[in-house]
N, C-alpha and C positions, 0 to 999 in steps of 0.2 A: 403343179408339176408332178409329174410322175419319178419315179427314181426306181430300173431293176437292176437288183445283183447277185450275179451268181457267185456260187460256190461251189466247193466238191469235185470240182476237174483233178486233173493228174495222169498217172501213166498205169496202164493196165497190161498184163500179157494177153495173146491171142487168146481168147477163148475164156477172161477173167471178166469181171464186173466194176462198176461204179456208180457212183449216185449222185446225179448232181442236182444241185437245188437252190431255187430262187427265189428271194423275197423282193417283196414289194413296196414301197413307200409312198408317201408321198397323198394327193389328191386321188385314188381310185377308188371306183364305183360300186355296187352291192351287187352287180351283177354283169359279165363280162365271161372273156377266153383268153387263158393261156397256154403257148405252146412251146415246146423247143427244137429250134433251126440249127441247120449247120450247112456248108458251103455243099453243093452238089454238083458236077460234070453236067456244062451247057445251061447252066441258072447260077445266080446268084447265089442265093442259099434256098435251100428244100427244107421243109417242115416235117419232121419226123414221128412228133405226138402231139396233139392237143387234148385240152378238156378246160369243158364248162362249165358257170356255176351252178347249173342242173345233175352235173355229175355225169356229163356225156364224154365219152374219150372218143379220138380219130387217132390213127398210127398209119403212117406209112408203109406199104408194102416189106418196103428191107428190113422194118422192125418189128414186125409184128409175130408175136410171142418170145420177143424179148426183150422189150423196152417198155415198160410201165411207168403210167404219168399217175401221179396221184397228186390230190393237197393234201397235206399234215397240220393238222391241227396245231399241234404240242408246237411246232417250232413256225407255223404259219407261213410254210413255204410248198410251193408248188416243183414238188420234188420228179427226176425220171432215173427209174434204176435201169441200167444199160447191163445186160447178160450177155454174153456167149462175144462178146467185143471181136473186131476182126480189123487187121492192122489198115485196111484203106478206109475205117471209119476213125481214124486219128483226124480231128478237124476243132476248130473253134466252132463251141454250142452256145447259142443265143439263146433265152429266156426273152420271152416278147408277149403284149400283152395289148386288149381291147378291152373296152367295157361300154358298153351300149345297153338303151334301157330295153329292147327287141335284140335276142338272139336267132342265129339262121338256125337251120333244122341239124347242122351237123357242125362244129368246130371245123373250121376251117384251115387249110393246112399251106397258101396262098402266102408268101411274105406282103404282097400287097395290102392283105385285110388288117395288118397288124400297124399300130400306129407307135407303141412304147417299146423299145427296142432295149435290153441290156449290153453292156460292153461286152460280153464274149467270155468263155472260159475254154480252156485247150485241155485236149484229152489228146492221149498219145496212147498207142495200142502197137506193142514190139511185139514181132515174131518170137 
């Protein structure tokens, strides 16, 4: 079994930062993708950043040049810093997680592709 959980949520003003981050447990693989999801208008939840064990990132349109996904060694979690925050991105953030021994050509950003799903952390972002 797999086992993710985040950390690092909480409440931000418009236009302030957080980091949130996700460890892993359990039975996973030496090679795989993780990414972090949140609920999106007309889907389920949307994929906001991924990155794989090659060290490839994919980011969503809405976040891009301000959400950075990295892993961290020191604390061996698959960390994303969230910048310039804007109150209708207030949502529960998934940390979700694949490992396959063939990665695709790009992290995919698809809830479907993701099999290890963590409980959710809430970020709140006031005017």
């Amino acid at each position: 079994q797999v086992k993710l959980v985040e950390s690092g949520g909480g409440s931000a003003q418009a236009g302030g930062s957080l980091t949130l981050s996700c460890a892993a447990s359990g039975n996973t693989g030496r090679s795989g993708i993780m990414a972090w999801f949140r609920p999106a208008p007309g889907k389920e939840r949307e994929g906001v950043a991924a990155l794989d064990s090659d060290g490839l990132t994919v980011y969503a349109d809405a976040v891009k040049g301000r959400f950075t996904i990295s892993h961290v060694p020191a604390k061996n979690t698959l960390d994303v810093e969230m910048t310039n925050l804007q109150p209708d991105e207030s949502a529960m953030y998934y940390c979700v997680a694949k490992w396959a021994l063939l990665l695709p050509l790009t992290p995919p950003l698809a809830e479907d592709e993701y099999r290890y799903w963590g409980q959710g952390i809430q970020v709140t972002v006031s005017t």
